[in-house]
C-alpha positions as a Python dict, from the first residue, in 0.01 Angstrom:
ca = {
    (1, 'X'): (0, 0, 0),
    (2, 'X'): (-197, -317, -42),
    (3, 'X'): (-350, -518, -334),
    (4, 'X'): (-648, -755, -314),
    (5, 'X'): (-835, -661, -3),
    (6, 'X'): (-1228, -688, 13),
    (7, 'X'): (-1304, -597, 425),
    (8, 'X'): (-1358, -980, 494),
    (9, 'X'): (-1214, -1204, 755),
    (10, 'X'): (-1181, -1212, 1127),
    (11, 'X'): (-831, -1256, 1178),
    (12, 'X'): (-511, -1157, 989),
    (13, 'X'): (-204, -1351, 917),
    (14, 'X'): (148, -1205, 732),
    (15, 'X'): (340, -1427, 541),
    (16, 'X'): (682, -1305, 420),
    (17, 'X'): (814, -1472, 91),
    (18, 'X'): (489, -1501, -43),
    (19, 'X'): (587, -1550, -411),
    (20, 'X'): (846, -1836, -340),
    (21, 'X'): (734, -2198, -346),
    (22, 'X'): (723, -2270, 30),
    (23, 'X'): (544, -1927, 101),
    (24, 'X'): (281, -1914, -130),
    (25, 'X'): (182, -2280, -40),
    (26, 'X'): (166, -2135, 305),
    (27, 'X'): (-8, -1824, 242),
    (28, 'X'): (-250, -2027, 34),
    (29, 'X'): (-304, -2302, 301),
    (30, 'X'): (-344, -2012, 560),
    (31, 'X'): (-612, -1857, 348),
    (32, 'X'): (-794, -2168, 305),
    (33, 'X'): (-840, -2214, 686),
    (34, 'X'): (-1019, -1838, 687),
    (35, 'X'): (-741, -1608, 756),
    (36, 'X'): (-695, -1287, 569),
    (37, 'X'): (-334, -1335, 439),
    (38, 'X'): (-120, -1028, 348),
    (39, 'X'): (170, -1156, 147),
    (40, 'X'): (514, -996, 168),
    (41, 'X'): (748, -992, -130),
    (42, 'X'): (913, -803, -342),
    (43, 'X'): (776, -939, -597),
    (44, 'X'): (438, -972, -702),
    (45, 'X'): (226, -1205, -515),
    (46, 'X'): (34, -1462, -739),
    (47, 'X'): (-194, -1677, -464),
    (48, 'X'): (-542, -1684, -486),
    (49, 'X'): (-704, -1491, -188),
    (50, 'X'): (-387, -1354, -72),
    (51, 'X'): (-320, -973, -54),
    (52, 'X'): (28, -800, -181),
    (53, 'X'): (229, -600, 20),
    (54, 'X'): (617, -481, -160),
    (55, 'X'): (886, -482, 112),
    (56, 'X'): (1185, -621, 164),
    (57, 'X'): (1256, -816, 481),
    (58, 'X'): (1605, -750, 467),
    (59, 'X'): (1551, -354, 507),
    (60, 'X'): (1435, -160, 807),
    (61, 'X'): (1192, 44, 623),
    (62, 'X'): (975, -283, 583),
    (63, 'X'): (873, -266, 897),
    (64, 'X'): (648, 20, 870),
    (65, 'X'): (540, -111, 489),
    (66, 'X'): (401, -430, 714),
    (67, 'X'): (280, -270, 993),
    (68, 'X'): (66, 0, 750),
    (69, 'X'): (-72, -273, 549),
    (70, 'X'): (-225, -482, 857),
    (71, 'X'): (-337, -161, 984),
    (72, 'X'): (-552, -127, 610),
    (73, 'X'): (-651, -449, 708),
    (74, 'X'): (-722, -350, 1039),
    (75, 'X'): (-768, -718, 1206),
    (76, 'X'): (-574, -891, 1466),
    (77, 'X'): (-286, -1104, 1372),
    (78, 'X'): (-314, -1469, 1409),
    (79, 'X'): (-21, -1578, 1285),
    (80, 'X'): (338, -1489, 1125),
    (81, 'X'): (528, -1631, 895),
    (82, 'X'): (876, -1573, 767),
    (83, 'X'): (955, -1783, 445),
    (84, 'X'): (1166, -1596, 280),
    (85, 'X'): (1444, -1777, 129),
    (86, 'X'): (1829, -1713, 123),
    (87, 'X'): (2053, -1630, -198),
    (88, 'X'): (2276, -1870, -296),
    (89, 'X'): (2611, -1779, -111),
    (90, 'X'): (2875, -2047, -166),
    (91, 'X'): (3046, -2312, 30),
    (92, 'X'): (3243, -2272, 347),
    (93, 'X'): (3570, -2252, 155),
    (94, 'X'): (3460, -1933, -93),
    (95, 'X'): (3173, -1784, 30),
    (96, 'X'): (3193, -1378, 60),
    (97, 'X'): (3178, -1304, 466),
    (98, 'X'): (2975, -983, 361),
    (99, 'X'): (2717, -1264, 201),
    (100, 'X'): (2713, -1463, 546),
    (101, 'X'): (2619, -1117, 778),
    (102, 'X'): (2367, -1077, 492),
    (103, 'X'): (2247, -1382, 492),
    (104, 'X'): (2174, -1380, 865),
    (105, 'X'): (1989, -1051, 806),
    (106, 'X'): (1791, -1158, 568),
    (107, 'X'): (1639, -1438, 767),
    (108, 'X'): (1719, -1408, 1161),
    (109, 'X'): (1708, -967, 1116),
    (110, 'X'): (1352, -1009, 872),
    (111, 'X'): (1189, -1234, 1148),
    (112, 'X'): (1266, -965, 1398),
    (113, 'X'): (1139, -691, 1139),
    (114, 'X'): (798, -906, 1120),
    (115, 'X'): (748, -913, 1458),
    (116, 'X'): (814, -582, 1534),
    (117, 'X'): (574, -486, 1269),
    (118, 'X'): (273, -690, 1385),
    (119, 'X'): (311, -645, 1738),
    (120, 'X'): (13, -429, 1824),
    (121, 'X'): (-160, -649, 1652),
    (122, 'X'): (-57, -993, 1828),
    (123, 'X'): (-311, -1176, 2140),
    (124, 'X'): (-375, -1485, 2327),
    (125, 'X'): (-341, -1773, 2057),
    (126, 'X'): (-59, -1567, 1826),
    (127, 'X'): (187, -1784, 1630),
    (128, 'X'): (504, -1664, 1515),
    (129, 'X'): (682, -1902, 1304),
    (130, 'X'): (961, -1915, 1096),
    (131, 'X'): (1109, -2165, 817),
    (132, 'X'): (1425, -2273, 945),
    (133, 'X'): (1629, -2556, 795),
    (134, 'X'): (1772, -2916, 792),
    (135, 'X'): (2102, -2757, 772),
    (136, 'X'): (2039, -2572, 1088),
    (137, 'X'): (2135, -2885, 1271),
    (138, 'X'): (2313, -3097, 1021),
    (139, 'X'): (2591, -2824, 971),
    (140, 'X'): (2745, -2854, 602),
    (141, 'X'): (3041, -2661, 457),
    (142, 'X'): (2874, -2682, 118),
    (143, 'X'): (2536, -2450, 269),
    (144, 'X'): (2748, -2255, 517),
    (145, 'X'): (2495, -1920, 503),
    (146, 'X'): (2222, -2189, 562),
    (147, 'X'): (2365, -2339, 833),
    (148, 'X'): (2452, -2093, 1037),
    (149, 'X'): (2160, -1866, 991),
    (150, 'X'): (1918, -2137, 1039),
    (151, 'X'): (2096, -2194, 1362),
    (152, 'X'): (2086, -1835, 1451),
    (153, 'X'): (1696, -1827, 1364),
    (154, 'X'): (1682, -2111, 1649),
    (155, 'X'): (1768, -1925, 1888),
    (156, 'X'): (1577, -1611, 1786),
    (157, 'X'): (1281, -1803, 1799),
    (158, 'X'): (1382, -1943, 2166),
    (159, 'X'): (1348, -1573, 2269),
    (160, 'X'): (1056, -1481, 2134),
    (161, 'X'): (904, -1762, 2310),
    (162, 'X'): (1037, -1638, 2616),
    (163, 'X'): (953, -1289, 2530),
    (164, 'X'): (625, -1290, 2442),
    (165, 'X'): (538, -1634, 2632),
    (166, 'X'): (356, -1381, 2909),
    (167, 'X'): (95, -1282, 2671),
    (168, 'X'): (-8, -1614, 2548),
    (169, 'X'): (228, -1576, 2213),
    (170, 'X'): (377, -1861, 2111),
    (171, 'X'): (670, -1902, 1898),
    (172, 'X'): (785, -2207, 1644),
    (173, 'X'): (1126, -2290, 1434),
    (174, 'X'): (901, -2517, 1128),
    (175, 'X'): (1276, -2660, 974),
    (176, 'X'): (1202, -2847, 657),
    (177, 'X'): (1450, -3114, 503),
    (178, 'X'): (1575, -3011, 96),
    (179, 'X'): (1248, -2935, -44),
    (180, 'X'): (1133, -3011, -405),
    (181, 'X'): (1145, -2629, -544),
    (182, 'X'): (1298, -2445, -826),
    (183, 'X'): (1513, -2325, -605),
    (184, 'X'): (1675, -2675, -510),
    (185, 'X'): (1717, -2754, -840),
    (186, 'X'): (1899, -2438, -927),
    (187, 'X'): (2132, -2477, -618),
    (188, 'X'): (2189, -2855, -728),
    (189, 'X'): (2264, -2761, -1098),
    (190, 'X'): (2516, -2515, -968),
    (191, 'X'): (2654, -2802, -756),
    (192, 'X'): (2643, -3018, -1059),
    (193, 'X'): (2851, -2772, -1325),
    (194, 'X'): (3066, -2776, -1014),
    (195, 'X'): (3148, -3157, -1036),
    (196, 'X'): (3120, -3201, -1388),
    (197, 'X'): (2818, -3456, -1330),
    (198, 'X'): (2443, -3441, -1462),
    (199, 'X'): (2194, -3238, -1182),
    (200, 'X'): (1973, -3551, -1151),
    (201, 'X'): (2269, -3761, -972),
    (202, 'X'): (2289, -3423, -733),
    (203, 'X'): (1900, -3470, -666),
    (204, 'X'): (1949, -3838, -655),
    (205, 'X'): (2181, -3781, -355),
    (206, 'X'): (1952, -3511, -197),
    (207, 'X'): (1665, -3758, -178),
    (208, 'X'): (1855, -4060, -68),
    (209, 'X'): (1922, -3866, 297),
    (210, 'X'): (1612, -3980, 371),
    (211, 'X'): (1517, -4292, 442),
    (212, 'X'): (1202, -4292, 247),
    (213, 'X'): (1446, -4125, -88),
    (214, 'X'): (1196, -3831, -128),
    (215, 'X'): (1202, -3482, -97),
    (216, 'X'): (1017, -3279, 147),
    (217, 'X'): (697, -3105, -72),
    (218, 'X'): (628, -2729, -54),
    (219, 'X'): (236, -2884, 55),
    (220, 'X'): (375, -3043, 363),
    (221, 'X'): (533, -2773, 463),
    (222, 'X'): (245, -2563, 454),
    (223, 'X'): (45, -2848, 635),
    (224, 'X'): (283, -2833, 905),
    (225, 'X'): (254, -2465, 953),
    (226, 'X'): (-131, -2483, 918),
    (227, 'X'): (-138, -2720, 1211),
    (228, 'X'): (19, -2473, 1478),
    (229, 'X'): (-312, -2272, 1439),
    (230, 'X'): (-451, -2515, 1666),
    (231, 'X'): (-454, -2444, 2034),
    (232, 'X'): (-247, -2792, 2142),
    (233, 'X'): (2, -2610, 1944),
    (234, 'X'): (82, -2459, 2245),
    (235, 'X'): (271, -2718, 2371),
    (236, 'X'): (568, -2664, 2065),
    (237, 'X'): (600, -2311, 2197),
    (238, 'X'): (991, -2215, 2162),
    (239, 'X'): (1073, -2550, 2002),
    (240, 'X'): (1160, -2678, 1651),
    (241, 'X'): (941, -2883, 1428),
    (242, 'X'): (1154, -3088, 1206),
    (243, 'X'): (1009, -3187, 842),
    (244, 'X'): (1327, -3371, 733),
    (245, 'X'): (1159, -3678, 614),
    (246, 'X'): (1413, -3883, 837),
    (247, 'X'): (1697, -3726, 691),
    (248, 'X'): (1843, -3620, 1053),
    (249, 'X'): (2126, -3852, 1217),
    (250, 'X'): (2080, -3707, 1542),
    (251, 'X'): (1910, -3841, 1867),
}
């Protein structure tokens, strides 16, 4: 069921989309500050102290794959984390409606998966957290699946705030500007052939949304998430934490 695990640790934490550039920063960062980290992917996990689990969010049945690999572990669960990234889907104007419903149960469905796999497992001081996105709030029709599943996953994480608020579980939206991944760059090349124009003119516009013309880093990201582990975290229960590297117009 799981990979990796040597009976260590003192607390657990689940990190879904483990082998994509934004979760395997996390689950690495997350392993660094002395949690046991069980990675969810479907595909192989390669993160140094991080233990494989094979499910996929976007299924039912992953729930029990999760919830039988913490029980291996056998630890309480500190924190949750649902990176897993979307499939390209197309702008507004083309984009399959099928894609769009599976799009939103990819992301807002496999956060509710997570949680329901863990929650035995969850205490005073839990974090559940999920990677939302800048184009949650700064609605685009060229990222429509993005947009309104990120928006979705807002509000999903509002109620699990409210939810599990009485048992001193706190919930966070973590919603990162364009970050600099492989994944970016494949989504920008396809916007590129789409134009006719080189990719680094599409990544030239990408980074100039931001006031500082950079891209948000897989590392900060993980910092960010890192930092709810500590107890003034509290505070951002329910909320969203915006890494957008000034990119958002909005007051």
């Amino acid at each position: 069921m799981i990979t990796g695990y040597d009976g260590g640790g003192g607390a657990a934490a689940v990190v879904v989309g483990a082998s994509g550039a934004l979760g395997s920063a996390i689950a690495s960062r997350l392993a660094g500050a002395g949690l046991v980290v069980v990675g969810v992917a479907r595909k192989p996990v390669d993160a140094a102290g991080v233990i494989g689990c094979a499910a996929d969010i976007g299924d039912d049945a992953a729930v029990d794959v999760i919830r039988a690999a913490v029980d291996d572990v056998g630890l309480p669960v500190r924190m949750v984390v649902q990176a897993a990234g979307l499939p390209a889907a197309g702008p507004l104007p083309t984009i399959d409606p099928t894609a769009l419903g599976s799009a939103v149960s990819l992301k807002v469905g496999g956060m509710l998966r997570l949680v329901r796999a863990v929650a035995d497992r969850l205490g005073p001081g839990s974090r559940l957290v999920a990677l939302g996105g800048h184009y949650g709030t700064e609605p685009s029709p060229h990222t429509c699946a993005a947009g309104v599943t990120n928006a979705a996953l807002a509000n999903l994480v509002r109620q699990l705030a409210d939810h599990h608020g009485p048992d001193g579980v706190t919930a966070h939206l973590v919603a990162p500007g364009p970050a600099d991944t492989d994944r970016l760059r494949r989504l920008s090349q396809a916007r590129a052939d789409e134009r006719g124009v080189d990719v680094e003119e599409i990544l030239a516009e990408r980074r100039a949304e931001s006031p500082l013309s950079v891209l948000v880093t897989p590392e900060q990201v993980a910092w960010a998430v890192a930092t709810l582990l500590d107890p003034e975290a509290d505070a951002l229960t329910g909320s969203t934490l915006a890494l957008d590297v000034g990119a958002r117009r909005g007051i």
